[in-house]
C-alpha positions as CSV (number, residue, x, y, z in Angstrom):
1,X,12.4,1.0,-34.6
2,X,9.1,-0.7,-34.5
3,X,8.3,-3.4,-31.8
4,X,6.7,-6.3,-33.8
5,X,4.6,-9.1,-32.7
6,X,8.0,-11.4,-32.6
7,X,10.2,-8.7,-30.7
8,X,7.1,-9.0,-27.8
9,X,7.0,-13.0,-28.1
10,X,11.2,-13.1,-27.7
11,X,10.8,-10.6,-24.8
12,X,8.1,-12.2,-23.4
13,X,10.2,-16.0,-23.7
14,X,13.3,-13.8,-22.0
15,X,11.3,-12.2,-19.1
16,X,9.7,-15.3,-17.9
17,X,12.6,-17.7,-18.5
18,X,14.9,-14.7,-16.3
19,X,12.0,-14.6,-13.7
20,X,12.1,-18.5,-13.2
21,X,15.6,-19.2,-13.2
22,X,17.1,-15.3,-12.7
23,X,20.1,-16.7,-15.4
24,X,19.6,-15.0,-18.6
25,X,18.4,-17.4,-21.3
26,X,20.1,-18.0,-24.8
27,X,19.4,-17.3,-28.5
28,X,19.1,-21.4,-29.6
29,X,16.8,-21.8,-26.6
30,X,14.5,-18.9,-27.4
31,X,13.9,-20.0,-30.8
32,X,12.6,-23.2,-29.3
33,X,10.0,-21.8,-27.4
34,X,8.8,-20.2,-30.2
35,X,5.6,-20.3,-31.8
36,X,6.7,-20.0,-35.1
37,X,10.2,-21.7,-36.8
38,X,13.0,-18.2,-35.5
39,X,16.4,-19.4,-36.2
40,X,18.4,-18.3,-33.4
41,X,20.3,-15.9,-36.2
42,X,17.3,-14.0,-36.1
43,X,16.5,-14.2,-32.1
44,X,19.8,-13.1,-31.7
45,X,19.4,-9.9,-34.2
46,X,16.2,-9.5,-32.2
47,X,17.4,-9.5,-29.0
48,X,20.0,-6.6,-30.2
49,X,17.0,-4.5,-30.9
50,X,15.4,-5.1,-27.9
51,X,18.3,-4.0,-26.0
52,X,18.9,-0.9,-28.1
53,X,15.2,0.1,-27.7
54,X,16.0,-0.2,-23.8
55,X,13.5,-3.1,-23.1
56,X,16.5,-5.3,-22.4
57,X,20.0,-4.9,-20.8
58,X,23.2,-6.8,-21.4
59,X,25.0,-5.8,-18.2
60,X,28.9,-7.5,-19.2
61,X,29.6,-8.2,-23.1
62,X,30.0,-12.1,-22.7
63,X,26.7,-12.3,-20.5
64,X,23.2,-13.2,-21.8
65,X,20.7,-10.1,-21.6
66,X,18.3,-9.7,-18.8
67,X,15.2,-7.7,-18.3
68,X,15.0,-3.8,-17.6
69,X,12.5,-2.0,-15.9
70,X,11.4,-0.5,-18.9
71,X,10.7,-4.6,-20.2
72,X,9.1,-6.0,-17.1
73,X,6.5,-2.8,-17.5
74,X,5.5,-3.9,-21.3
75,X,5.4,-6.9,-20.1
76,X,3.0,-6.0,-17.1
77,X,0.9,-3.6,-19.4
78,X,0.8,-6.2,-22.1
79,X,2.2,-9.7,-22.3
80,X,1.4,-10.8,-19.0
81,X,-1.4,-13.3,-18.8
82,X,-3.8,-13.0,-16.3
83,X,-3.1,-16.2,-13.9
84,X,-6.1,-18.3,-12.0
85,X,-5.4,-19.7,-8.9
86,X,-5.3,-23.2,-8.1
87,X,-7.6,-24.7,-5.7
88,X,-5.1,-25.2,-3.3
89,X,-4.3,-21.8,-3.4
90,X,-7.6,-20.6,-2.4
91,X,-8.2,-22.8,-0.2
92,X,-4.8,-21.8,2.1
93,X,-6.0,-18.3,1.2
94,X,-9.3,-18.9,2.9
95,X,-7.8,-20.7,6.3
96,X,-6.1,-17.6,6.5
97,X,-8.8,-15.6,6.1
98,X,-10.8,-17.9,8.9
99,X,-7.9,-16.3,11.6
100,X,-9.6,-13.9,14.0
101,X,-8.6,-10.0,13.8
102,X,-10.4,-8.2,15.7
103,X,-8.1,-5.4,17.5
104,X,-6.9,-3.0,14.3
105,X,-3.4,-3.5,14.7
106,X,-3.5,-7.4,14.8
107,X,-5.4,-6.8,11.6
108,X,-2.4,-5.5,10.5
109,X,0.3,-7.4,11.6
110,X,-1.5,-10.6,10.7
111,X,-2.0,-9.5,6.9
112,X,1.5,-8.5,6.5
113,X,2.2,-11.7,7.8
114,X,0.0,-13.7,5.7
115,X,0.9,-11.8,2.6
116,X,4.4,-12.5,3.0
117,X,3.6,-16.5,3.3
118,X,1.6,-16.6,0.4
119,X,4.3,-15.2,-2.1
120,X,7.5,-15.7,0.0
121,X,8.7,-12.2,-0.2
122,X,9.2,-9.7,2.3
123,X,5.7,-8.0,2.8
124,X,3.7,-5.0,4.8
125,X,0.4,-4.1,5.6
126,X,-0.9,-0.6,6.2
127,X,-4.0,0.9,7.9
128,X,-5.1,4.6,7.5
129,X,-8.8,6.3,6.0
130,X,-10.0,6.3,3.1
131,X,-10.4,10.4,2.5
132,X,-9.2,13.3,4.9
133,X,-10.8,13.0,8.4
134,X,-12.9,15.9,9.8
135,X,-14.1,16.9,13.4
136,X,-17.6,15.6,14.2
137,X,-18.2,16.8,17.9
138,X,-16.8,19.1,20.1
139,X,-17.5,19.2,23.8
140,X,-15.7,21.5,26.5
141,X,-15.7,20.4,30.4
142,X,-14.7,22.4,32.6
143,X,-12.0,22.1,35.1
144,X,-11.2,25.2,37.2
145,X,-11.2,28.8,35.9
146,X,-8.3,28.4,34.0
147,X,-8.7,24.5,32.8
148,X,-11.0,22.8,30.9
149,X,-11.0,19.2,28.8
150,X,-11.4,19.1,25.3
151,X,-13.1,16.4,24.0
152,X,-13.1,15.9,20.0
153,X,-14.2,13.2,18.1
154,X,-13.7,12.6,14.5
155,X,-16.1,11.3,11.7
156,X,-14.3,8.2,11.9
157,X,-15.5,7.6,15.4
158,X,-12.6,8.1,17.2
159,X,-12.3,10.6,20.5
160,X,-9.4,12.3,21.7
161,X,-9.4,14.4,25.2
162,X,-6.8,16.9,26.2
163,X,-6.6,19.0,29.7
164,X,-5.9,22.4,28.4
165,X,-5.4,26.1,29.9
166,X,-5.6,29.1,29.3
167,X,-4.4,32.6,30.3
168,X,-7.5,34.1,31.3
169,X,-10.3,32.9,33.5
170,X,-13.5,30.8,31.3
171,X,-16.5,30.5,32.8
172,X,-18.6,27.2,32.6
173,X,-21.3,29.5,30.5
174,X,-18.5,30.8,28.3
175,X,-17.6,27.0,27.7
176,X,-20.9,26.0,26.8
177,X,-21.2,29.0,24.5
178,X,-17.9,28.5,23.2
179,X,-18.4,24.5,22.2
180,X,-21.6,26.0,20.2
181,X,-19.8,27.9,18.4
182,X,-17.5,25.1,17.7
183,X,-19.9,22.5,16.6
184,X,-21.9,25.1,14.5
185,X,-18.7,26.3,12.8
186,X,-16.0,24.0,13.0
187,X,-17.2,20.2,11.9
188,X,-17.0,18.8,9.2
189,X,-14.2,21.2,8.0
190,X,-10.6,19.5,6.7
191,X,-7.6,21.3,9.1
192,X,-7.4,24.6,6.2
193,X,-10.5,25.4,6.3
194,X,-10.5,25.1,10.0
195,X,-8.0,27.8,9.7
196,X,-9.5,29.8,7.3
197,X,-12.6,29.7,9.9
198,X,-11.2,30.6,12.7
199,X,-9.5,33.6,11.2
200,X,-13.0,35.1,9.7
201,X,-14.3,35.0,13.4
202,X,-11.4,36.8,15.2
203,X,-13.5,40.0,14.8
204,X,-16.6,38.5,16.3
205,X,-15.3,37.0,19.5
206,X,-13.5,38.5,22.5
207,X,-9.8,38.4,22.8
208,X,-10.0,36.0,25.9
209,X,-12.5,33.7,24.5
210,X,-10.6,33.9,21.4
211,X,-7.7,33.1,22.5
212,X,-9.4,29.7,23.9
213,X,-11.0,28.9,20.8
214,X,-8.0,28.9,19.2
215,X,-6.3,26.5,21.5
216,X,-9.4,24.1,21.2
217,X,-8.8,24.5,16.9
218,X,-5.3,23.8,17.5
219,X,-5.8,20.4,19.2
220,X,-8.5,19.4,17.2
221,X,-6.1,20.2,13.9
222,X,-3.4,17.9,16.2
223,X,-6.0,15.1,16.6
224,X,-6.6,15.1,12.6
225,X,-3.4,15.0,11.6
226,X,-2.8,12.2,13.8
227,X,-5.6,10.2,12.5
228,X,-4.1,10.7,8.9
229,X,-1.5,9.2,9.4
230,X,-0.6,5.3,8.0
231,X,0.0,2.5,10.9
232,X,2.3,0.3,8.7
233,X,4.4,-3.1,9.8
234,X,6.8,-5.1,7.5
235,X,6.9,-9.5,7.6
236,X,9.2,-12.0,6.2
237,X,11.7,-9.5,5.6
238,X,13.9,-11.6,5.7
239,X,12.8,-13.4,2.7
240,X,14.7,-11.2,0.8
241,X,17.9,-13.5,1.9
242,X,16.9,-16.3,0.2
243,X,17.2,-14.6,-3.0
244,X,20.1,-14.3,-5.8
245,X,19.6,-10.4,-6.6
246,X,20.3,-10.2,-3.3
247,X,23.8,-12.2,-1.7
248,X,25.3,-8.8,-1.8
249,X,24.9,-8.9,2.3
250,X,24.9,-4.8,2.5
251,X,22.5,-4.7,-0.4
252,X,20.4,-6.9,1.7
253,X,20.7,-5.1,5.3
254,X,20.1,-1.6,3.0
255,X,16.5,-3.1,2.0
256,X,15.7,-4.6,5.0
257,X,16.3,-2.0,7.5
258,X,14.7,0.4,5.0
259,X,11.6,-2.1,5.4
260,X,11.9,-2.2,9.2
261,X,12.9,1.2,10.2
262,X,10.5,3.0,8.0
263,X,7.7,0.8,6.8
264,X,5.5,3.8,6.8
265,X,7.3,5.4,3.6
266,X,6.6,2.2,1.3
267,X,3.8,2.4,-1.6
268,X,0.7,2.9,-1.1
269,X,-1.6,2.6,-4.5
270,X,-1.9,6.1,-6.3
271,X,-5.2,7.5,-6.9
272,X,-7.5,5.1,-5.1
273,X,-6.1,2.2,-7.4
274,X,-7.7,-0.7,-5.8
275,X,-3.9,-2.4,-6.9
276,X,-0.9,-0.6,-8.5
277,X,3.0,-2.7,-9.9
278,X,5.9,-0.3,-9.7
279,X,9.1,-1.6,-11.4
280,X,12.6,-0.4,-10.4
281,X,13.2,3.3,-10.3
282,X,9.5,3.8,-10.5
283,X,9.3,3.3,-6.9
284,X,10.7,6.9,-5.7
285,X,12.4,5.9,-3.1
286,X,16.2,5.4,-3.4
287,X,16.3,2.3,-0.9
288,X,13.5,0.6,-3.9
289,X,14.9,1.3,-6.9
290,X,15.8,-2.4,-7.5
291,X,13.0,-3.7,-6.4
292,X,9.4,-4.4,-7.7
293,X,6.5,-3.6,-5.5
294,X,3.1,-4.9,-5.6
295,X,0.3,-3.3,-3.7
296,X,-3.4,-3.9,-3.5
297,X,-6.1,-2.2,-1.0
298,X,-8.9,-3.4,0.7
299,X,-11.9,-1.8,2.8
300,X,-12.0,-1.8,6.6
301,X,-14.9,-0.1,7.5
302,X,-15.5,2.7,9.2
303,X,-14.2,5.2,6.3
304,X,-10.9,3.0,6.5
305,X,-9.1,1.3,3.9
306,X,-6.2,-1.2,4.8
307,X,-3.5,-1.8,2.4
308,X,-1.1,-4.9,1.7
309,X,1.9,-4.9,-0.6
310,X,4.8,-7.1,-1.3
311,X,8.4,-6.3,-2.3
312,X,10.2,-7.9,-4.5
313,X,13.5,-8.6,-7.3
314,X,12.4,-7.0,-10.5
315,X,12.2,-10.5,-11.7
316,X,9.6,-10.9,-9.6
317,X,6.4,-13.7,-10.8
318,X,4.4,-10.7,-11.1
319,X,1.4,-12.9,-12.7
320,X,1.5,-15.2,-9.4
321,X,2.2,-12.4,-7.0
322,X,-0.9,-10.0,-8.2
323,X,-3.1,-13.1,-8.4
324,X,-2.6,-14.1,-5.0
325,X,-2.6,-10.4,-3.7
326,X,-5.5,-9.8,-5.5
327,X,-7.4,-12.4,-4.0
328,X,-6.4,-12.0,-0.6
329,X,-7.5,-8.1,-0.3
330,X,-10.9,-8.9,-2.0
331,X,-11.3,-11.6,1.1
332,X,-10.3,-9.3,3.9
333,X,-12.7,-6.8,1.9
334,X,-15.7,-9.5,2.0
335,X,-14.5,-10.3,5.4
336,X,-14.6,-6.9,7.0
337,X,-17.9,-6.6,5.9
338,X,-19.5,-9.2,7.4
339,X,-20.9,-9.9,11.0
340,X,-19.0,-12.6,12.8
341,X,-21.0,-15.6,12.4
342,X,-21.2,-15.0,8.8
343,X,-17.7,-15.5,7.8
344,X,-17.5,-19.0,7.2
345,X,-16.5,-19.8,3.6
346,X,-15.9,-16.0,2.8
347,X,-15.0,-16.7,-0.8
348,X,-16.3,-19.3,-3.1
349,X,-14.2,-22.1,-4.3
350,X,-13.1,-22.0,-7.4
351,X,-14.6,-25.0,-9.9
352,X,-12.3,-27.8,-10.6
353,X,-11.9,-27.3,-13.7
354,X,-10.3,-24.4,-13.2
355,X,-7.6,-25.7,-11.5
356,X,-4.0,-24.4,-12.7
């Protein structure tokens, strides 16, 4: 069954009557919003086809139809007109913007929390890098015989120390020898090739000094997987109260503890997407799946890339919800990347006349 030009226009009418109202909308008033004379005979023969070719649902026999995933993402991929923001719009964008977030984590928390009062849904904010983090530096300090502080620090500037021991007495020459070896072998390598590198030098070193290399490569694997790892917070979760998909009150506390408890398991954009819309059960996890998620990226600095995304009813104004997101990450981007005393007015204002 082909989908023709009028099938997308009635689905299109259907979609952004549901997502304005959440009631479905009827045959006679579809035909009015049409750009051509349909009489609603026809929308209603239509809309039958849309809902066998699965782009619409009729979910009881005397109710209207509504949406289905697999509609709201045609309509995403195709019918959805890109929306400009107001004035206004930018203008409360910018004030947030003008807030100071200087300590990583309040960068966080405060985009989550702006995000989720610029579209009123619940929202979260992520921080992690960009690209797989490798060792930079190693230095060894020694303690007593047995003790010594590692000191590592990553490419993204970070240091991390640990008192460690071993079994066997290390000399402060064998430490100095020993971080040598480190920093001529072991930077710049991702954790499996760390690996990979200390196993093709277990024949050339010692047993003892062996042994302590391998503690040192150990930590240092502990450090990067710790810096791989996504700080995440949730706002406005709430929010999802105040919609009608959602007066089912356990349907609600299933979505917002999900939100709370694990923040750190919502979607991040796939492949470096600078922004990414998943629809229903394309969101993988089984707490989502009747939900919309938008999610857009911006840079940090520093080889980091923050992340703000906001979840939604599949009815959600996608149009509005991307604009606004969109906009926001390209001004923390422009923000991050500026010294302090130049980020007054970080993002032009829009003409008037293209105010809408």
């Amino acid at each position: 069954m082909e989908l023709t030009p009028r099938k997308k226009e009635i689905l299109k009418v259907v979609i952004e009557n549901y997502i304005s109202t959440a009631e479905p909308i009827g045959s006679k008033a579809i035909a009015a919003q049409m750009s051509s004379n349909v009489s609603s005979a026809t929308v209603r023969n239509e809309l039958a086809d849309l809902v066998e070719m699965g782009y619409l649902e009729q979910p009881h026999t005397s109710a209207g139809r509504i949406p289905s995933p697999k509609g709201y993402r045609l309509y995403v991929n195709e019918l959805m007109e890109q929306r400009a923001l107001s004035l206004q719009e930018t203008e409360e964008i910018n004030q947030a913007l003008q807030m100071k977030m200087q300590e990583l984590d309040g960068v966080i928390s405060k985009a989550g929390q702006m995000a989720a009062a610029l579209v009123n849904y619940p929202a979260y904010a992520m921080a992690g890098v960009k690209t797989e983090v490798a060792v930079q530096r190693f230095d060894l300090l020694s303690v007593d015989e047995r003790s010594f502080i590692a000191v590592v620090m990553t490419e993204d500037s970070r240091v991390k120390s640990r008192l460690l021991h071993t079994e066997m007495a290390v000399s402060p020459d064998e430490l100095s020898a020993l971080a040598a070896l480190l920093n001529a072998h072991f930077t710049h390598l991702h954790i499996a090739e760390m690996n990979q590198r200390l196993m093709s030098l277990s024949s050339q070193t010692s047993p003892s000094l062996f042994m302590t290399l391998n503690l040192v490569v150990e930590y240092a694997a502990d450090v990067l997987e710790g810096s791989e790892k996504n700080r995440a917070v949730t706002a406005g979760a709430n929010n999802i109260l105040k919609l009608p998909e959602f007066r089912d009150v356990d349907k609600a506390h299933e979505l917002m503890s999900f939100m709370v408890e694990n923040p750190e398991d919502l979607p991040v954009p796939a492949n470096g997407k600078s922004m990414q819309i998943l629809i229903g059960p394309e969101n993988v996890n089984e707490a989502l799946k009747d939900t919309s998620v938008v999610v857009a990226s911006y840079d940090i600095g520093d080889n980091m890339r923050g992340l703000i995304g906001v979840v939604g009813p599949t009815r959600m104004d996608y149009a509005t919800v991307a604009a606004r997101l969109s906009y926001f990450a390209e001004g923390l981007t422009k923000m991050f990347g500026k010294p302090e005393e130049k980020k007054e007015g970080l993002l032009p204002k829009p003409k008037e006349e293209n105010e809408g």
